[in-house]
C-alpha positions as CSV (number, residue, x, y, z in Angstrom):
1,X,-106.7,-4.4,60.7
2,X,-108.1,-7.0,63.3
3,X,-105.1,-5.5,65.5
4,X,-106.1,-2.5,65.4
5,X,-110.1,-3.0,66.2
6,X,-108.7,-4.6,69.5
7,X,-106.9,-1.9,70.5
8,X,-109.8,0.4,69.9
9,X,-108.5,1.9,66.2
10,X,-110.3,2.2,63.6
11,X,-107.1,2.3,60.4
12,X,-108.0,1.5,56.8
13,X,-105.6,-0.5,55.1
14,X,-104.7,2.3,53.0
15,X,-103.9,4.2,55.9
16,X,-102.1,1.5,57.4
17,X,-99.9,1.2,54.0
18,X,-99.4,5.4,54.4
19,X,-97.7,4.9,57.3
20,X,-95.4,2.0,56.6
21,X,-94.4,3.9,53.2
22,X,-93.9,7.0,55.4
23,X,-91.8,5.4,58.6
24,X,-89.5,3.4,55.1
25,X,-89.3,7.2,53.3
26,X,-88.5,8.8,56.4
27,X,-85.7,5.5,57.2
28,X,-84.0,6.2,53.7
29,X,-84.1,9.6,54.1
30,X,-81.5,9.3,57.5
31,X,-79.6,6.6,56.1
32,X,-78.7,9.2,52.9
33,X,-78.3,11.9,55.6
34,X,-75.6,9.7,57.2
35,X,-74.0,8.7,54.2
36,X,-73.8,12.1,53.4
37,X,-72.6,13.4,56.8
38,X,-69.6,10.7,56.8
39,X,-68.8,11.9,53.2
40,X,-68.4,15.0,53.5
41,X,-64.1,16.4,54.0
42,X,-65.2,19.7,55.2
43,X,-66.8,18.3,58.4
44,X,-64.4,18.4,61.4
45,X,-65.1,14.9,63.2
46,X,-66.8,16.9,66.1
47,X,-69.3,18.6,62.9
48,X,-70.4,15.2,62.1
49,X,-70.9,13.7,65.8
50,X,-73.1,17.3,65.9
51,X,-75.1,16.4,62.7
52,X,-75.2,12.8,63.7
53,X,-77.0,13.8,67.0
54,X,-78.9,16.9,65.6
55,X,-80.6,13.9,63.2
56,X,-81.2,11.8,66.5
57,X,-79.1,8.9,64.1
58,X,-79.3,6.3,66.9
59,X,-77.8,3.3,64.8
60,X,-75.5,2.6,62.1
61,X,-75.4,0.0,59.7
62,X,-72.0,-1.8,59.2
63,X,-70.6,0.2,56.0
64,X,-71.8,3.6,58.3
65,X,-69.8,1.8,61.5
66,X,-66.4,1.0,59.3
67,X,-66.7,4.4,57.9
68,X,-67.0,6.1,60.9
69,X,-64.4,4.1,63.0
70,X,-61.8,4.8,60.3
71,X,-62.8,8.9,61.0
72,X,-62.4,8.3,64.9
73,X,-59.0,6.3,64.4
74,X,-57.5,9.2,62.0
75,X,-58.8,12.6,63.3
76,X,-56.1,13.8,65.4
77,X,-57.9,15.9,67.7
78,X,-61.5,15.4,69.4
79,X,-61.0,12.7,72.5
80,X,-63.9,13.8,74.0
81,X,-65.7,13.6,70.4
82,X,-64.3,10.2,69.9
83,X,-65.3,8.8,73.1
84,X,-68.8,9.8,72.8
85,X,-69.3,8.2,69.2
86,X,-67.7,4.8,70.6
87,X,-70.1,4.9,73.8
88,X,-73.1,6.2,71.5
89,X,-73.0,3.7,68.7
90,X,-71.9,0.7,70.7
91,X,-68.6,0.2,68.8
92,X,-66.7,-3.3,69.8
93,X,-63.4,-2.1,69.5
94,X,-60.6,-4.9,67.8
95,X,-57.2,-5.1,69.7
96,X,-56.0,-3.2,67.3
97,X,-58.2,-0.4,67.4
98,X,-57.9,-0.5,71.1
99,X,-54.1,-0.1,70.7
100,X,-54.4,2.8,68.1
101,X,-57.2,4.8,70.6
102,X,-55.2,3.6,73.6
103,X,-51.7,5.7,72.1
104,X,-54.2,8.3,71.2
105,X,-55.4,9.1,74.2
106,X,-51.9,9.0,76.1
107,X,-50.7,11.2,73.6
108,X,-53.6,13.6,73.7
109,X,-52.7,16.9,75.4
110,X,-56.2,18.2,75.6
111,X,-57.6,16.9,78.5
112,X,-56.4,16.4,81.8
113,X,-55.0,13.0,83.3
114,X,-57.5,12.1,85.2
115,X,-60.0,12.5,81.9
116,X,-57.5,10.2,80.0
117,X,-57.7,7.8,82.7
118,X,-61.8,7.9,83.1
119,X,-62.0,7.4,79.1
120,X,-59.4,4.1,79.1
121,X,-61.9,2.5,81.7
122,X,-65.0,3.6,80.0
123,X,-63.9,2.7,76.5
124,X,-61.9,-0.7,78.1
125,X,-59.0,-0.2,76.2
126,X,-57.4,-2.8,78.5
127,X,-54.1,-2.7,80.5
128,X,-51.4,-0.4,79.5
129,X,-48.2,-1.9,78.4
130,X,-44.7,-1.5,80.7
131,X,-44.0,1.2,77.8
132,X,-47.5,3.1,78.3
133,X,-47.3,3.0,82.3
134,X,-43.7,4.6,81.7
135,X,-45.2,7.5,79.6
136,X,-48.7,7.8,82.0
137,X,-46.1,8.2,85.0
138,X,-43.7,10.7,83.6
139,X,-47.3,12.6,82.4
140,X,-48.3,12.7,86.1
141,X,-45.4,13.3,87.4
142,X,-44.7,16.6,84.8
143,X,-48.5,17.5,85.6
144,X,-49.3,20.5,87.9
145,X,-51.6,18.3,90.1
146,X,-51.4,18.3,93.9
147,X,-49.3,15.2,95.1
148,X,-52.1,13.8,96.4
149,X,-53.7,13.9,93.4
150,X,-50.6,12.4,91.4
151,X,-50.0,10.0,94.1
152,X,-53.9,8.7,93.7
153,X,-53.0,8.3,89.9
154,X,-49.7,7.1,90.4
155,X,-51.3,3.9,92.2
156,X,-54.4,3.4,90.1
């Protein structure tokens, strides 16, 4: 309450106990929205990165993170979904993770080359193996880019 005179607010303790019981409800309240979001099989991954931002979810507590990361590794589709929940929530990815999202996003046919390549740097899914350079460079080559634009690719 002192605090508060300081600052030039007048707050009873009662209100002061309002708003903490408010901020907790309101806490709870996302935490079972999450829960519920990450629950629910009818949800497409890119539905729940939707309901996840609609809800302005800005963290996740470990069971929410595991949960989540298990989605992201076995949804077949949604790179672009996939990279934005691993940028948003600040996931630290294991090797083997990396590996799985690394073949993932090789083997995506969704997005251009040049995506694929910006979203291995951003999510640092380190090196690519002799074996995943091989399929990158027959990708590029296959591609319907310009040379130039394969030849750029070809010696990043």
């Amino acid at each position: 309450k002192d605090l508060f005179k300081k600052l030039g607010m007048e707050i009873t303790p009662e209100e002061l106990q309002y708003r903490i019981s408010r901020t907790t409800q309101q806490e709870d309240q996302k935490r079972q929205a999450v829960g519920m979001i990450l629950a629910d099989d009818k949800l497409s991954l890119s539905g729940k990165a939707d309901l996840l931002r609609k809800f302005q979810i800005s963290r996740l507590n470990k069971m929410e993170e595991d949960r989540l990361m298990r989605l992201i590794l076995f949804d077949s589709r949604h790179l672009e979904v996939k990279r934005e929940l691993i940028s948003r929530y600040h996931f630290q990815l294991t090797p083997d993770q990396k590996k799985k999202l690394k073949q993932f996003v090789l083997k995506n046919t969704e997005v251009s080359l040049d995506v694929k390549r910006n979203i291995m740097i951003e999510l640092r899914l380190g090196a690519l193996t002799p074996e995943e350079k091989d399929m990158f460079r027959h990708q590029i080559l296959k591609s319907s880019m310009t040379m130039e634009e394969k030849r750029i690719l070809l010696i990043e």
